[in-house]
C-alpha positions in Angstrom: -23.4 -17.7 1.3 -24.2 -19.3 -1.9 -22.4 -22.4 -3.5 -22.5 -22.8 -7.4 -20.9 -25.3 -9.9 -18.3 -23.7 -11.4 -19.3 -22.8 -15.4 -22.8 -21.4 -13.7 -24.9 -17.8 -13.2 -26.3 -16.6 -9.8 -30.1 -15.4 -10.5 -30.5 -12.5 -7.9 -34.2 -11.6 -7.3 -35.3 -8.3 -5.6 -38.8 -9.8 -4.3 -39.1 -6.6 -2.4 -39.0 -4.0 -5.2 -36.1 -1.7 -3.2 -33.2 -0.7 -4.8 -29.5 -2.0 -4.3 -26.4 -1.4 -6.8 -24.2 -4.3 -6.5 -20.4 -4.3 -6.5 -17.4 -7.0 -6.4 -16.4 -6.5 -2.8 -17.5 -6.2 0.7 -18.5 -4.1 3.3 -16.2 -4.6 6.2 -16.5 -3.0 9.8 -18.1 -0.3 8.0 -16.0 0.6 5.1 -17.1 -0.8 1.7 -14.2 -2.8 -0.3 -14.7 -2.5 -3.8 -12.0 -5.3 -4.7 -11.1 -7.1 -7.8 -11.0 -10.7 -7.2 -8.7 -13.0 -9.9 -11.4 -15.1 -11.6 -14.5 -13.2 -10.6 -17.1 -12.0 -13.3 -16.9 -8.2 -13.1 -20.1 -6.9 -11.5 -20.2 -2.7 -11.6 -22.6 -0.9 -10.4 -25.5 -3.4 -11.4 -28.3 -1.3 -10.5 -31.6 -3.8 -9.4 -35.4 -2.5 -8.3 -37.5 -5.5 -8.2 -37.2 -8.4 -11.0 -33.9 -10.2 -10.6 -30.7 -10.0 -13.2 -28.0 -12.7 -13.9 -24.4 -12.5 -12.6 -21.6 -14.7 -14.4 -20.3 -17.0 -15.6 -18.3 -18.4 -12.3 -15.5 -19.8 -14.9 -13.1 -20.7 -11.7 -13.7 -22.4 -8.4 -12.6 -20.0 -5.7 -14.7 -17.6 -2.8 -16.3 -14.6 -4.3 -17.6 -11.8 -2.7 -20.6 -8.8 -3.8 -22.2 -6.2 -2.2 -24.6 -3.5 -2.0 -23.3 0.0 -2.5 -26.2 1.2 -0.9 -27.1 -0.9 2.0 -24.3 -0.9 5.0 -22.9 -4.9 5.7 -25.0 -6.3 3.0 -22.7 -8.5 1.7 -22.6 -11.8 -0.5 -20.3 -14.7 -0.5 -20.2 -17.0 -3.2 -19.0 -20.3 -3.0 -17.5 -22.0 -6.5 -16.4 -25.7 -6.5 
């Protein structure tokens, strides 16, 4: 979980140079959710190998969620007050 002011980016880094594709959603028992959630900066198929890249604004305090396409119950909650 990561909590953010609202009006801010998440920096994600990929320190370990593997690849993930990240998604609004979640993976759940299994099955990944690609959901669109009111308020959430669209993320699509944001394709990452090492470096990092910049998701947002979070415009609107709420519970957010991203995850990897590629990688089974990696998931991300963020947290916007």
């Amino acid at each position: 979980m990561v909590l953010l002011p609202k009006g801010s980016r998440l920096l994600i880094v990929d320190d370990a140079s593997v690849e993930h594709i990240l998604q609004n959603g979640a993976w759940t028992n299994g099955t990944a959710r690609t959901i669109a959630e009111s308020g959430a900066p669209v993320v699509r198929n944001v394709d990452i190998t090492g470096g990092s890249v910049e998701i947002g604004p979070f415009n609107t305090a709420g519970i957010f969620h991203i995850y990897c396409t590629i990688h089974p119950g990696m998931n991300l909650t963020i947290v916007v007050q």
